[in-house]
Residue, then its C-alpha position, 0 to 999 in steps of 0.5 A: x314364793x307368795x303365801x297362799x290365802x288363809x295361811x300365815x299366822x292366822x288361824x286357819x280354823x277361825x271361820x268354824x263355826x263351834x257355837x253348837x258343839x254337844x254339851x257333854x265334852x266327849x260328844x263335843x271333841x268328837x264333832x270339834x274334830x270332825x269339823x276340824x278334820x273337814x277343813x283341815x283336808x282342803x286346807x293341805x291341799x291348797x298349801x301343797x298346791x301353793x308350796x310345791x316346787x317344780x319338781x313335785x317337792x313340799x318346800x313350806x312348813x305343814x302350817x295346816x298340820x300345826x294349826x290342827x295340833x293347836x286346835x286339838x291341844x286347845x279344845x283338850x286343856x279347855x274341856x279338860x281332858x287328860x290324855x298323853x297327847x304331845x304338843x308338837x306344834x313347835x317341832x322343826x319341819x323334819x321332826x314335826x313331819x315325822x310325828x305327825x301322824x302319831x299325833x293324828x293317830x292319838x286324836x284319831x283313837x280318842x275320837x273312836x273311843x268317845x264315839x263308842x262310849x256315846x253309843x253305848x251310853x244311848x243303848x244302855x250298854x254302859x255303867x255299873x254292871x249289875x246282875x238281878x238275882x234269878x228268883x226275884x225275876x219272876x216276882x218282877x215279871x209279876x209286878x209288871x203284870x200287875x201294872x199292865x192290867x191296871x193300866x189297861x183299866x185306868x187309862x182310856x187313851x190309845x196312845x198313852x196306853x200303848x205308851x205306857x205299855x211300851x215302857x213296860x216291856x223295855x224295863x222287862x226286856x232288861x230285867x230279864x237279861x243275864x246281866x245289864x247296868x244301874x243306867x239301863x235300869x233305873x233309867x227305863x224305871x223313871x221313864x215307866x215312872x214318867x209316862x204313868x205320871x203324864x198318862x194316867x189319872x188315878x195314879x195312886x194303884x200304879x204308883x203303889x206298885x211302882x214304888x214295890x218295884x223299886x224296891x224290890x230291884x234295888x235290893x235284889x240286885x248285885x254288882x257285877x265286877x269287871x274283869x281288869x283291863x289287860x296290859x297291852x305290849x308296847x311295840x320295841x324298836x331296834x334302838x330300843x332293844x340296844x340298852x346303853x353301858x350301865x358303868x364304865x366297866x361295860x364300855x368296851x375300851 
């Protein structure tokens, strides 16, 4: 039976263009396997196609499938990332078909992890749980008003005002929650900080009250601590279940 075109030893994924994945190694094995993944659809079909025999039966050797392992392994060791993903790439047709899909699955549950992980880093959900204590909330809120009157005052632009105002209200939307993170918080700080700075031009009024802000919430606020992760069960199967004879004693015979 002829190869088909794009099998064989070369590697099926050559063509892919990786020259813009995300800097950040998460992001990036989440747009490496979705573009992999891509590829990799039209590639089985071609290859089931090009090695089906009369009768509907797979006579090749999931080339497809082990160029996948190979491109996934490869962007792990190279990012660096740990995980218990096993090389599988080798295995005989048999074995290799049947680990296969745990093979995916693991790829599959490490790119919903990163996802998740990404989307709450671009909400401000992830970091350093921290709780600011109650009483200072309102000496807080004070310090905001104090900076929205002045801003109000100082700065003339329409746009940069309502800017700068915006700012305000998304440091004390987190400000005001029961619990949120360093991230969330300091990271709306240096935006408020940031606008104020490119906005305005008296800055010493503001920036007096910035700096009693900071303060105020960095010594005001408590770290949260995390609940531990529980320890998931793991499935036993029925060969699992039959333990082997410990001692000659326990062989029956």
């Amino acid at each position: 039976m002829a190869e088909p075109q794009g099998l064989g030893s070369q590697m099926i994924f050559d063509e892919l263009d990786f020259s813009k994945l995300p800097a950040g190694r998460e992001a990036a094995l989440v747009e490496y396997v979705r573009a992999l993944s891509q590829e990799y659809a039209l590639k089985v079909q071609n290859d089931r196609r090009a090695y089906a025999d009369q009768n509907g039966n797979y006579e090749g050797s999931f080339e497809p499938e082990r160029s996948f392992v190979t491109a996934i392994l490869a962007f792990l060791d190279e990012y660096g990332i740990e995980s218990d993903i096993p090389n599988i790439a080798e295995l005989s047709n048999s074995d290799f078909s049947a680990h296969f899909g745990i093979f995916k699955s693991k790829v599959e549950y490490l790119v919903v992890r990163f996802s998740l992980r990404q989307r709450r880093i671009e909400s401000g959900t992830i970091g350093t749980l921290i709780s600011i204590e109650s009483t200072y909330k309102g000496e807080i809120g004070k310090l905001l008003d104090t900076i929205r009157k002045i801003v109000n005052q100082e700065v003339q632009d329409v746009k940069k005002r309502d800017n700068i105002l915006g700012k305000i209200a998304s440091l004390q939307s987190e400000v005001d929650r029961d619990q949120t993170t360093v991230d969330a918080v300091f990271g709306r700080m240096l935006d408020l900080t940031r606008v104020i700075g490119q906005s305005a031009n008296n800055l010493a009024p503001l920036m007096d009250q910035l700096e009693r802000l900071k303060k105020l919430i960095w010594d005001r606020t408590e770290r949260v601590e995390q609940l531990p992760k529980p320890d998931r069960p793991k499935l036993i199967t029925k060969d699992e279940e039959r333990e082997p004879p410990t001692s000659d004693d326990d062989i029956p015979f």
